[in-house]
C-alpha positions as CSV (number, residue, x, y, z in Angstrom):
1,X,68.7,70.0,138.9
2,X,72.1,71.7,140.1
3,X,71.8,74.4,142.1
4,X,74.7,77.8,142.5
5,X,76.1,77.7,145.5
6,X,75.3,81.2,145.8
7,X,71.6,80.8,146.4
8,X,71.6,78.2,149.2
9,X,71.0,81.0,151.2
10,X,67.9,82.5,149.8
11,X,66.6,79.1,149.1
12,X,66.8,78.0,153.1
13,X,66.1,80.9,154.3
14,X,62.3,81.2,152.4
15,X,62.1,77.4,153.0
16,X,62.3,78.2,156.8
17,X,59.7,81.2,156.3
18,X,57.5,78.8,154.1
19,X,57.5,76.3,156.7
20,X,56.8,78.6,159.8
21,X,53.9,80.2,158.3
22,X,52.4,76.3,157.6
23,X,52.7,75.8,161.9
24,X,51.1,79.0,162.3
25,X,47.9,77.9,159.5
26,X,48.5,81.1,157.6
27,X,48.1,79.0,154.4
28,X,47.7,81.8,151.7
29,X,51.0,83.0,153.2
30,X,52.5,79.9,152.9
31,X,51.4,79.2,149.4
32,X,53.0,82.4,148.6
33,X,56.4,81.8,150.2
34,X,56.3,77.7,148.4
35,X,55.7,79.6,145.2
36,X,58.7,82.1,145.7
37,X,60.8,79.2,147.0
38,X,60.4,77.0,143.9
39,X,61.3,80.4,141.8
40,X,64.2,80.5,143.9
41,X,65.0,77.5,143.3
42,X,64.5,77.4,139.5
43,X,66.7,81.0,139.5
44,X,69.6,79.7,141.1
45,X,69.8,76.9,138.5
46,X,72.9,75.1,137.4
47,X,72.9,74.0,133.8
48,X,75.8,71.8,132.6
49,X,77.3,73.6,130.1
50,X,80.0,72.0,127.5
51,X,81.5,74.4,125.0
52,X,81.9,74.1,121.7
53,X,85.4,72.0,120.7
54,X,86.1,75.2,118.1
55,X,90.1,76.6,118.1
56,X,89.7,80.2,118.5
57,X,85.9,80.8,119.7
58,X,85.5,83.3,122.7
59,X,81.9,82.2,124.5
60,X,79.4,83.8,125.9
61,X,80.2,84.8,129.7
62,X,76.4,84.7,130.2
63,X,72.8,83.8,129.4
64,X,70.5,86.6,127.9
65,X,69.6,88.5,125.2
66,X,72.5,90.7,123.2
67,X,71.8,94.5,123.1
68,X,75.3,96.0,122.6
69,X,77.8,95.1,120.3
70,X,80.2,97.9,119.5
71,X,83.5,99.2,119.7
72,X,84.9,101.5,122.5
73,X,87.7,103.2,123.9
74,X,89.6,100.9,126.8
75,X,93.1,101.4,127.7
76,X,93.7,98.1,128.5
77,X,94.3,96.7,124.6
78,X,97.2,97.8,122.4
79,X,94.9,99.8,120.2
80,X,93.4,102.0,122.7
81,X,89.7,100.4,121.8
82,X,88.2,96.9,122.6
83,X,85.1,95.4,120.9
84,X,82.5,95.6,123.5
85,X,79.6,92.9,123.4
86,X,76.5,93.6,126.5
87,X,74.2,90.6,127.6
88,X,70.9,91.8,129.3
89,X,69.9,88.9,131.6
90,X,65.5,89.2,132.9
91,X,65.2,87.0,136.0
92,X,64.6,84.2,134.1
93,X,67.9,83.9,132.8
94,X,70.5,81.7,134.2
95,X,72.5,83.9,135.8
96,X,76.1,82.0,136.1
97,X,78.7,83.8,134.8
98,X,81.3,82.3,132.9
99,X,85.2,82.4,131.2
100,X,85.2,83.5,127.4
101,X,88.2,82.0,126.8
102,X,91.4,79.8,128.1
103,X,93.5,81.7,130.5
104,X,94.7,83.2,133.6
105,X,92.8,85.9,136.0
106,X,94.7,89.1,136.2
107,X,92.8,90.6,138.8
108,X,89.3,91.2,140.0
109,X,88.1,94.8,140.7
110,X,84.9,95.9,142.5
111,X,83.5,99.4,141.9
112,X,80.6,100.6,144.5
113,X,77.6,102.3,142.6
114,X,74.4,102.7,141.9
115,X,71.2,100.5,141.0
116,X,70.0,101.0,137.4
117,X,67.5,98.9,135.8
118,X,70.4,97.1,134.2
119,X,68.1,97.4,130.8
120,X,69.2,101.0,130.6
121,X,72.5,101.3,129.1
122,X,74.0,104.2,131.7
123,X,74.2,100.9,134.4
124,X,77.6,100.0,133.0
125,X,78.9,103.0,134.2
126,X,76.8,103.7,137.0
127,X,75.8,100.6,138.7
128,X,77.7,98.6,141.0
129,X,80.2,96.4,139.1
130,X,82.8,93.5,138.9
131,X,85.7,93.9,136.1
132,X,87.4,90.6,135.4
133,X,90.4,90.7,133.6
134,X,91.8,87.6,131.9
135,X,95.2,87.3,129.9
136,X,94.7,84.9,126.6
137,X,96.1,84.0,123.9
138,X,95.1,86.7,121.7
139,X,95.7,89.3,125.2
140,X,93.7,90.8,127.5
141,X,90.2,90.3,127.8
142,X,87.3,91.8,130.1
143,X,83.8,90.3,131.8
144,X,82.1,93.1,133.8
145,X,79.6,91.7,135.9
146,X,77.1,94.3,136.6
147,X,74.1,94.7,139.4
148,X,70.9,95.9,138.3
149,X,67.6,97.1,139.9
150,X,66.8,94.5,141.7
151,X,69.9,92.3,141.6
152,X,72.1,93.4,144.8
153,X,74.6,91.3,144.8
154,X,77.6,90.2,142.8
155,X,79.5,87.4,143.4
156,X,83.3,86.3,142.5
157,X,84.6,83.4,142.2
158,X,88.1,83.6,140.8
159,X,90.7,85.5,141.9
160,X,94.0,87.0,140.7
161,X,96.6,84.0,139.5
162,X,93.6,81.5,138.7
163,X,94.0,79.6,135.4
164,X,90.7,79.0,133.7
165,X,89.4,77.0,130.8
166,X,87.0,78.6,128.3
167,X,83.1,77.7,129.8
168,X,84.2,77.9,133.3
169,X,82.1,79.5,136.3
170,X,84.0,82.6,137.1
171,X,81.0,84.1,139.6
172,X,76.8,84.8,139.8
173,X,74.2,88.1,139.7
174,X,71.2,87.6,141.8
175,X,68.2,89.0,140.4
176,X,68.5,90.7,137.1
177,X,71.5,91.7,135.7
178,X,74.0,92.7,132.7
179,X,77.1,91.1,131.5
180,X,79.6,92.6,129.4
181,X,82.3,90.9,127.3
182,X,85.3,93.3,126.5
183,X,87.8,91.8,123.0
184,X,90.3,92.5,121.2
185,X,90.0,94.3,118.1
186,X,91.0,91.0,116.0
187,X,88.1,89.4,117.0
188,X,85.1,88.9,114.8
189,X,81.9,88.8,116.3
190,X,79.5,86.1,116.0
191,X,76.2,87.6,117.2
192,X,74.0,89.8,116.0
193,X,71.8,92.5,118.5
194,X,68.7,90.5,119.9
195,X,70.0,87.0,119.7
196,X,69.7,84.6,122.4
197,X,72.8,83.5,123.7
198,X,73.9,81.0,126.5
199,X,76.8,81.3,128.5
200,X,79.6,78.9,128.2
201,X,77.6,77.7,125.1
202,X,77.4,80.1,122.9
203,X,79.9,81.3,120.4
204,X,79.8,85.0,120.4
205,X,83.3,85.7,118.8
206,X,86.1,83.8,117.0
207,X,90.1,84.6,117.3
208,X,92.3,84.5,114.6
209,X,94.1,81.0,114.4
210,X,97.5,82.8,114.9
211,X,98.1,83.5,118.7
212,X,99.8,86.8,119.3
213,X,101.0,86.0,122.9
214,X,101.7,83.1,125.0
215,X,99.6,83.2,128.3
């Protein structure tokens, strides 16, 4: 099993605890501390994910369950509004984040806030937050990678100028989080609310076959 880079820290660092408390006898401690180490582990899973050979189709930028789909105002697009998909991911959830489509990183901008449960739908604005911005095909498109209630760190792996392929890691959530896909109007959505969806797997919108701009 692959592991994220991101949790090797967690991992040692309750793997050091664990084995401590077994020099010091303090078993039911230590049985504690295995158990949280192996959930650690599982968490900060790697899953090889291939996407789906189809021309057109914008993937999921994480695992979870779908509890937004609609359409808002953003700036960013030509008509003022983007089609706005949210991805609720429980601790069980893969949380690797991943590129919708083929392209290149715009930029990358952090916003300090709060610490929602990321189940209530006032943590996209509120919580702290990562705003992706990608230039496709079709034009801009969004992943907001956002903390939650127990998930206090975001991390970013791309940066402004970075060419990515559709599926590719882009960054990670510890602990609980929400993901939020921002599209162009011209999209048609693929998912319904509730589904299951994996990232880099899942189809959760398709593009028109006729590409509006060049990346």
């Amino acid at each position: 099993m692959r592991i994220a880079g991101g949790g090797w820290k967690f991992i040692l660092v309750l793997l050091i605890a664990t084995i401590v408390l077994g020099f010091a006898k303090w078993w039911t401690f230590m049985g504690m501390f295995c158990l949280l180490t192996l959930f650690v582990l599982y968490f900060f899973r790697d899953p090889k994910r291939i996407p789906p050979n189809i021309p057109g189709a914008v993937v999921s930028p994480a695992d979870g369950k779908v509890d937004t789909i609609e359409i808002v105002p953003h700036p960013a697009f030509p008509e003022g509004k983007a089609r706005k998909v949210g991805i609720f991911l429980s601790i069980f959830d893969v949380h690797i984040n991943r590129a919708p489509s083929d392209g290149n990183i715009i930029e990358t901008r952090h916003k300090s806030g709060r610490f929602l449960n990321a189940m209530n739908k006032d943590s996209s604005e509120a919580n702290e937050s990562n705003l992706v911005e990608f230039k496709t095909p079709w034009g801009p498109m969004f992943v907001k990678q956002i903390a939650g209630l127990i998930a206090r760190r975001i991390i970013c792996d791309v940066k402004k100028g970075d060419a990515v392929r559709r599926g590719d890691k882009i960054g990670l959530i510890c602990f609980g989080s929400r993901t939020e896909a921002f599209l162009p109007l011209c999209s048609e959505i693929k998912v319904q609310m509730g589904d299951r969806v994996q990232g880099g797997f899942s189809v959760i919108a398709q593009m028109p076959a006729k590409e509006k701009n060049k990346p």
